[in-house]
C-alpha positions as CSV (number, residue, x, y, z in Angstrom):
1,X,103.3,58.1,62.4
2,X,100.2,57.2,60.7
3,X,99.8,57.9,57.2
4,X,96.8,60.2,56.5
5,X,94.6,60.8,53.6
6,X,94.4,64.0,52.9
7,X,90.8,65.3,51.7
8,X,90.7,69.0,52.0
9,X,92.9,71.9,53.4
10,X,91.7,75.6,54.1
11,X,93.4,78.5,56.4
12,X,90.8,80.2,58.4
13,X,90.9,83.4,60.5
14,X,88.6,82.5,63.6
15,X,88.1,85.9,66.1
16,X,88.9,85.6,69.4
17,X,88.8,88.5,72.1
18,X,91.6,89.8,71.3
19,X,93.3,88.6,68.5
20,X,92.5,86.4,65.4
21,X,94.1,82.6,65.6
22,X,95.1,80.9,62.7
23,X,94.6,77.2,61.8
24,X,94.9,74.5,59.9
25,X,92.2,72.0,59.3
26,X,91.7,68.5,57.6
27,X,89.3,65.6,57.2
28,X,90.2,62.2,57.4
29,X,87.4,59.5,57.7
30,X,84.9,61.8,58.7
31,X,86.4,63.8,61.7
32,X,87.6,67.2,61.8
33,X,91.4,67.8,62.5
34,X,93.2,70.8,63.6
35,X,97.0,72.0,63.8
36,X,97.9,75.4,64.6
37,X,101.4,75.6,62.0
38,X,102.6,73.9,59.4
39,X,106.2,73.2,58.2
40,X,106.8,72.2,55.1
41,X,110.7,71.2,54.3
42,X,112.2,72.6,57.8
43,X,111.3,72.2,61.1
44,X,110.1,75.5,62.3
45,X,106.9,76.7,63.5
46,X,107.6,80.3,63.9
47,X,105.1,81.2,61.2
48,X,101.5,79.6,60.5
49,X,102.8,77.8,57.7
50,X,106.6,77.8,56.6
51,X,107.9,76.6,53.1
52,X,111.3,76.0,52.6
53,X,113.5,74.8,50.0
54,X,116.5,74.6,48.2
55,X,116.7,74.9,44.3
56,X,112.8,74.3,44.2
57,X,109.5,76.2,43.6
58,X,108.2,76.4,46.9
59,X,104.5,75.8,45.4
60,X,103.0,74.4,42.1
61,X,99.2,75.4,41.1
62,X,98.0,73.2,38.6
63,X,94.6,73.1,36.6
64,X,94.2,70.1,35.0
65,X,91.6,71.1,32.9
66,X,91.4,71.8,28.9
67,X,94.1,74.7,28.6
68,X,95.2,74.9,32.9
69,X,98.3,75.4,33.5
70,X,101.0,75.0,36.1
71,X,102.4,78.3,37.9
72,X,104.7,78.0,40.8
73,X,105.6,80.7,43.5
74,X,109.2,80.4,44.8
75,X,111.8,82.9,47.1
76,X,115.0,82.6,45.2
77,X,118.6,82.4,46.3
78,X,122.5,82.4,45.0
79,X,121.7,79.0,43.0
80,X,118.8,81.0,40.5
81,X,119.4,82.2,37.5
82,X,117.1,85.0,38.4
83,X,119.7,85.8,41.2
84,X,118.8,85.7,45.0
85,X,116.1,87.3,47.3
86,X,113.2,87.7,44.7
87,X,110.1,86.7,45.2
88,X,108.7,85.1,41.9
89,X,105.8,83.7,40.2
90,X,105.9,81.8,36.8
91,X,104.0,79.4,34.4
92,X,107.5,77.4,33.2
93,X,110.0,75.8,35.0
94,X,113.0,78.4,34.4
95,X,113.4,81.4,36.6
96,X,114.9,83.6,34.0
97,X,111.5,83.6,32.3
98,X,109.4,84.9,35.2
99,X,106.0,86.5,35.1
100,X,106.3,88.6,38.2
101,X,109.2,90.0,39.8
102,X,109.9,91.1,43.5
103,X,113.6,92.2,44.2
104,X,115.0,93.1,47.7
105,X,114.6,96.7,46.8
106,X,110.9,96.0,46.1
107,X,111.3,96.7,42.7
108,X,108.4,95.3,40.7
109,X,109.0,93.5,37.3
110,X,106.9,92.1,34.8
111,X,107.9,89.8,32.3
112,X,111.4,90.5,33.6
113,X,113.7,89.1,36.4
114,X,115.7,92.0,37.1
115,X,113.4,95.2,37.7
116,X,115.5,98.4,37.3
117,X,112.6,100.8,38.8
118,X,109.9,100.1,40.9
119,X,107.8,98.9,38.4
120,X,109.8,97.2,35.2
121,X,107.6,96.0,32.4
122,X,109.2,94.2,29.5
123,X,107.1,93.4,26.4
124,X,106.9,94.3,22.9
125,X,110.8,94.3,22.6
126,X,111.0,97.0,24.8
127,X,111.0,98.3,28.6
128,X,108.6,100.4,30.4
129,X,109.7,101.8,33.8
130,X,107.9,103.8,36.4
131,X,110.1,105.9,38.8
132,X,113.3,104.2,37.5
133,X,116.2,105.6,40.1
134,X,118.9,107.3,38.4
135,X,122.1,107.2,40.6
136,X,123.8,110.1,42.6
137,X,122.5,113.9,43.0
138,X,124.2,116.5,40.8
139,X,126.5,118.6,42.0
140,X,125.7,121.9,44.4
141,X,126.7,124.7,42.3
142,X,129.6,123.3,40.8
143,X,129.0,123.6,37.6
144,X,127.0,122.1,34.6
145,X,125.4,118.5,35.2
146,X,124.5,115.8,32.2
147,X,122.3,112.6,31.8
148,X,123.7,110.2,29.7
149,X,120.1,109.2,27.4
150,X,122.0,106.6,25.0
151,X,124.6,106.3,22.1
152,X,124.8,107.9,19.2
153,X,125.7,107.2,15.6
154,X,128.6,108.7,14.5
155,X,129.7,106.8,11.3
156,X,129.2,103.1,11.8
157,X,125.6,101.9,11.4
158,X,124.1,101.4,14.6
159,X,120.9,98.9,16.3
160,X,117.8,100.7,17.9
161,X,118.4,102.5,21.0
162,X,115.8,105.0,22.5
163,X,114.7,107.1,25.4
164,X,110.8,108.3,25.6
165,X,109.5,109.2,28.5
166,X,109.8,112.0,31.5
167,X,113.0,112.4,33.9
168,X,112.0,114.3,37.0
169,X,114.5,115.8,40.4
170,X,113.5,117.7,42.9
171,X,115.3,119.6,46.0
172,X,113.5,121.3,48.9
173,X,112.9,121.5,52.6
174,X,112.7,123.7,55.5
175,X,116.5,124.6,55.0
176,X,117.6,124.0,51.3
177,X,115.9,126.4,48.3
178,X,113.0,125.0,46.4
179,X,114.3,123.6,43.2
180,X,112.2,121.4,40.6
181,X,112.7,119.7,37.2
182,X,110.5,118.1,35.1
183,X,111.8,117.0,31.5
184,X,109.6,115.1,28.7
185,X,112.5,113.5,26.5
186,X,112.0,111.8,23.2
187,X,115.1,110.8,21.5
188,X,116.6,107.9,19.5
189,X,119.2,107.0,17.3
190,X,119.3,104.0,14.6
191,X,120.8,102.9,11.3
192,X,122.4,106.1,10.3
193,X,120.5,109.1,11.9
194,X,119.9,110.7,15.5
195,X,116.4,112.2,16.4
196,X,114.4,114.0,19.2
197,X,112.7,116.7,20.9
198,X,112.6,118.2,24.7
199,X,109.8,119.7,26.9
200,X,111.0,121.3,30.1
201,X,109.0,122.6,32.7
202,X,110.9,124.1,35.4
203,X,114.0,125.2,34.0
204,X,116.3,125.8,30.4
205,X,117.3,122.0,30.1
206,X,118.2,120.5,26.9
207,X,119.9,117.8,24.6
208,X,123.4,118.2,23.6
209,X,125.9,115.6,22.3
210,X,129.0,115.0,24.2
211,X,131.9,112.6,24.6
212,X,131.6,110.6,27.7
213,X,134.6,107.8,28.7
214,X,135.5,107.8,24.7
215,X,132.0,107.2,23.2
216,X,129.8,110.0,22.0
217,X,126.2,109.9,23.8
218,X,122.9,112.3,23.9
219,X,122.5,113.8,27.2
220,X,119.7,116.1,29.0
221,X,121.9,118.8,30.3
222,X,120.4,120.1,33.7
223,X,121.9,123.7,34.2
224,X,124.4,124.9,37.3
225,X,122.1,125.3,40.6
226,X,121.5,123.8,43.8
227,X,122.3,120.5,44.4
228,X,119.1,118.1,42.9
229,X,118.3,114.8,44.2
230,X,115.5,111.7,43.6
231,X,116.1,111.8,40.2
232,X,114.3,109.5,38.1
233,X,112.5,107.9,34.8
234,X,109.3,107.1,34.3
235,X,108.8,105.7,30.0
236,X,110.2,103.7,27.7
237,X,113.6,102.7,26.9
238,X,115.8,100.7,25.0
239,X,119.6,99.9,25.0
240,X,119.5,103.1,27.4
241,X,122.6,104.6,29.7
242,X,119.9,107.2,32.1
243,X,123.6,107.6,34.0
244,X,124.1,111.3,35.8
245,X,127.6,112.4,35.1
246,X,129.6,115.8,36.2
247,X,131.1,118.6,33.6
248,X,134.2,117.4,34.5
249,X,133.8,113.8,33.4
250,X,132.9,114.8,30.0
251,X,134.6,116.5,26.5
252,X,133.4,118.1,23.5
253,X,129.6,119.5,24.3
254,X,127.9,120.6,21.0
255,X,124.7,121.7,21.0
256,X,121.9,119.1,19.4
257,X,120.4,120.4,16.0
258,X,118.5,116.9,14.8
259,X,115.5,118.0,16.9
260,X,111.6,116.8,15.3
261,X,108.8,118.9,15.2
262,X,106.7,118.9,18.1
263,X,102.4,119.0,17.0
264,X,99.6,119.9,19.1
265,X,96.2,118.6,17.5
266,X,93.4,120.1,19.2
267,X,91.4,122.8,20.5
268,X,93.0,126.4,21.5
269,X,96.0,127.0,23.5
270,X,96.3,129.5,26.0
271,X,99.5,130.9,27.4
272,X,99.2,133.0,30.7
273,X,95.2,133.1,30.3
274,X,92.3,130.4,30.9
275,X,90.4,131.3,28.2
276,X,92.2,131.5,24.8
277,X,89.8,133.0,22.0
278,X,92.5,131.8,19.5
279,X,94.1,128.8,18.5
280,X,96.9,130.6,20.1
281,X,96.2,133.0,22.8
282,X,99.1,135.0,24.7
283,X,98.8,137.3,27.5
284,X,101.8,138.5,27.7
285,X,105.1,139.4,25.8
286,X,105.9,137.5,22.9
287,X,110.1,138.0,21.7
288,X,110.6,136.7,18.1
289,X,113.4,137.3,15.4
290,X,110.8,136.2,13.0
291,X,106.9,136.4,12.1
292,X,105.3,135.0,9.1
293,X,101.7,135.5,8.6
294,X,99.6,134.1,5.6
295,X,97.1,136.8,4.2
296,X,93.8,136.4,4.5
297,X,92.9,139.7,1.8
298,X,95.3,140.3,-1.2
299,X,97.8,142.0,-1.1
300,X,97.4,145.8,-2.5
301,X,99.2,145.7,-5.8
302,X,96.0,146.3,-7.1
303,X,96.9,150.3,-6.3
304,X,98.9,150.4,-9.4
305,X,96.9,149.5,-11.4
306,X,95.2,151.9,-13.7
307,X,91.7,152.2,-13.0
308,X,92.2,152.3,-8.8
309,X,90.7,155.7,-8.1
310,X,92.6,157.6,-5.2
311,X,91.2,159.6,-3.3
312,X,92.0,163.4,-3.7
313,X,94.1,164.7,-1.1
314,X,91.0,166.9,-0.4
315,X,88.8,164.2,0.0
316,X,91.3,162.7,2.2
317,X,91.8,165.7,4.4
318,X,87.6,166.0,4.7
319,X,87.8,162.3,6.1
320,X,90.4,163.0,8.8
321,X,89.1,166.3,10.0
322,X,85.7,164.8,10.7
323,X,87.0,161.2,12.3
324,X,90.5,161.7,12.9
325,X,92.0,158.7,11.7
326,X,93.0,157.4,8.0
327,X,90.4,155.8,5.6
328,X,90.7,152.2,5.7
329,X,92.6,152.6,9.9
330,X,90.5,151.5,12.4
331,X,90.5,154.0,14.8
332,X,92.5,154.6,18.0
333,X,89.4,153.6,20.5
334,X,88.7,150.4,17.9
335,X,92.0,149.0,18.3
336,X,92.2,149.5,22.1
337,X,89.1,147.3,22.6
338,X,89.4,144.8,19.8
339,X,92.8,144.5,19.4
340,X,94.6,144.8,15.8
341,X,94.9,141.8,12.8
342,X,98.7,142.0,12.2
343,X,98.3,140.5,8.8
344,X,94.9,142.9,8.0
345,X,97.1,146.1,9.5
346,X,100.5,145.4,7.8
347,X,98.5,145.0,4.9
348,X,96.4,148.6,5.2
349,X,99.3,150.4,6.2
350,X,101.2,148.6,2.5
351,X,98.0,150.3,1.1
352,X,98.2,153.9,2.6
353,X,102.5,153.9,2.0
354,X,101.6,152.6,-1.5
355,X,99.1,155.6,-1.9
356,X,101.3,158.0,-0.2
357,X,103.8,156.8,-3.2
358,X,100.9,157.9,-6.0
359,X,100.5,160.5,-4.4
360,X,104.1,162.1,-4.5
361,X,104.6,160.8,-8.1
362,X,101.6,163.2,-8.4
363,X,103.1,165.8,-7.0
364,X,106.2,165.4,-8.2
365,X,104.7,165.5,-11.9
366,X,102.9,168.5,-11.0
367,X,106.3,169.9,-10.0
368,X,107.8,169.0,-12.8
369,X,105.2,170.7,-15.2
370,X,105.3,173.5,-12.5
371,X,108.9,173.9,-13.2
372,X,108.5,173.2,-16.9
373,X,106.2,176.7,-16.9
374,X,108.4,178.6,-14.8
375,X,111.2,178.0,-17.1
376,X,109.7,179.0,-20.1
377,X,108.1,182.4,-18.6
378,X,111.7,182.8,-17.4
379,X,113.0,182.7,-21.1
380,X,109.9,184.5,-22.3
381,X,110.6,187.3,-19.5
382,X,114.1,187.4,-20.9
383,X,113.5,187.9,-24.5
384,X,111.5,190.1,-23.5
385,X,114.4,192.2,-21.2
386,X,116.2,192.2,-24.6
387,X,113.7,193.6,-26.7
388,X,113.4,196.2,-24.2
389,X,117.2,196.9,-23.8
390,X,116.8,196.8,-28.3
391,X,114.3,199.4,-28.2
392,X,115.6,201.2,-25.9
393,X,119.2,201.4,-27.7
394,X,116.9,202.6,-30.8
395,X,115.3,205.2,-29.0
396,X,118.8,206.5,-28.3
């Protein structure tokens, strides 16, 4: 065969009636040449243009300009580092350092040559997945399920290890129940110390320590229900477990107490309503075993004080009969259509049971003086029986 010089190559898609043919063109000396496939380290012509190798990139791109550089393309098999069936592109010779990522499961990594989710970015010193698979479904109504998140310190100083991100599952068609859960995790443990917080959407999840194989690990513990499948991860993580494991594989649940703080920096938020007035705004219920409130107006110590004037009881019973409410109360149609201040109310009724106080020391001063007079005409009426039962004895 006649070696040719080759001057320029191009694929082109040229329509036909029916179909589009593809070809392969080149110049040599002037005239045009054609070839319908090309094969390229095999002889087969099933496809347009086959590469084949063993061991090699199956193509190098190269700009030989100021700061080009060479990136090859190459299907890997059993003799790669990167391990076999990806599809990979990278700027440097060695596989394990590739820039993209395609495994047989068309996982997609990036900066990594073993994608765990369908898309696996690794940079920064740490791992980004979206829709990572975690393996298995939990159980159908068997009893408690956990997700392993990582390792824990327990008394030896440990490395970095971290989950941050949101684990989803869901369950539901036209003949099993309609089950959802959505979980924002944020946990880590390092040096000496375990941290993190939960946000669940669907259902009562939460983090809890537990022992798991002999090692101690924080878990998302998904409650007893219907069986969930498709779970998955979509975050960061770091020297991460994201394993589903059954109540009876695991020993020693505690509940977890190292949880952070969780801030919302922003506008209002509303709770069962669209438009919060508040920075808080509930329509509904609210259960509590504790309220604090900061006060706004002092608090009404002043009513002891010596120069507060309190209203006679007269003046107080003038008030009432005309408006039918206390002083000070907003009345009964007021608080049905503006709602009450809890910190302004609890404060004003302190007032009125700090008043009421004044008021029986008042009366119970008056009593006392009453009492004080009663006794003495008492005595005086009885000195004056006696001199009457004297007199009478003289009269006698």
């Amino acid at each position: 065969m006649r070696n040719l010089k080759l001057f320029s190559l191009a694929l082109l898609l040229l329509p036909s009636t029916s179909m589009y043919s593809q070809l392969v063109q080149w110049n040599q000396g002037g005239d045009n040449h054609t070839m319908q496939r090309l094969s390229i380290g095999a002889n087969v012509f099933s496809d347009k243009l086959s590469i084949e190798s063993i061991g090699l990139w199956h193509i190098r791109l190269k700009e030989n300009g100021t700061g080009g550089q060479a990136w090859r393309i190459g299907s890997t098999g059993s003799g790669w580092a990167a391990g076999a069936g990806k599809f990979i592109i990278s700027n440097t010779d060695a596989s394990t350092d590739a820039s993209l990522t395609i495994d047989g499961q068309r996982n997609v990594g990036i900066g990594t040559t073993s994608p765990k989710g369908k898309l696996h970015v690794l940079g920064g010193g740490r791992d980004y997945y979206v829709d990572r698979y975690i393996d298995n479904n939990t159980e159908d109504g068997l009893g408690t399920n956990y997700i392993l998140l990582h390792t824990v310190y327990t008394s030896t100083l440990i490395d970095d290890r971290f989950v941050m991100g949101k684990i989803t599952a869901i369950r539901g068609t036209p003949g099993a129940i309609n089950r959802k859960v959505t979980v924002e995790v944020n946990t880590s443990s390092a040096y000496n110390s375990n941290r993190g917080t939960l946000v669940s959407y669907n259902e009562a999840a939460r983090l809890v320590l537990l022992t798991y194989n002999g090692q101690r690990y924080l878990a998302l513990e998904i409650p007893n229900g219907p069986m969930l499948y498709g779970l998955s991860f979509t975050g960061y993580a770091y020297n991460e477990s994201l394993i589903l494991v059954y109540d009876q594989n695991v020993s020693n649940v505690a509940d977890f107490t190292s949880l952070d703080n969780i801030y919302l920096q922003g506008g209002a938020v509303g709770i069962g309503t669209k438009s919060p007035d508040a920075t808080l705004t509930v329509n509904g219920n609210i259960h509590a075993k504790e309220v604090k409130v900061d006060l706004s107006i002092p608090a009404p110590d002043y009513v002891f004080k010596k120069d507060y004037r309190l209203r006679p009881l007269t003046e107080v019973k003038n008030y009432i009969d005309q408006n039918s409410h206390l002083p000070e109360v907003p009345s009964a149609v007021e608080m049905e259509t503006k709602g009450i201040n809890l910190g302004d109310m609890n404060i004003t009724l302190l007032k009125k049971v700090e008043e009421l106080t004044l008021y029986l020391i008042e009366q119970n001063e008056q009593l006392r003086e009453g009492n004080k007079v009663l006794a003495e005409q008492a005595k005086l009426l009885e000195e004056q029986r006696a001199m009457i039962i004297e007199l009478q004895g003289r009269l006698h």
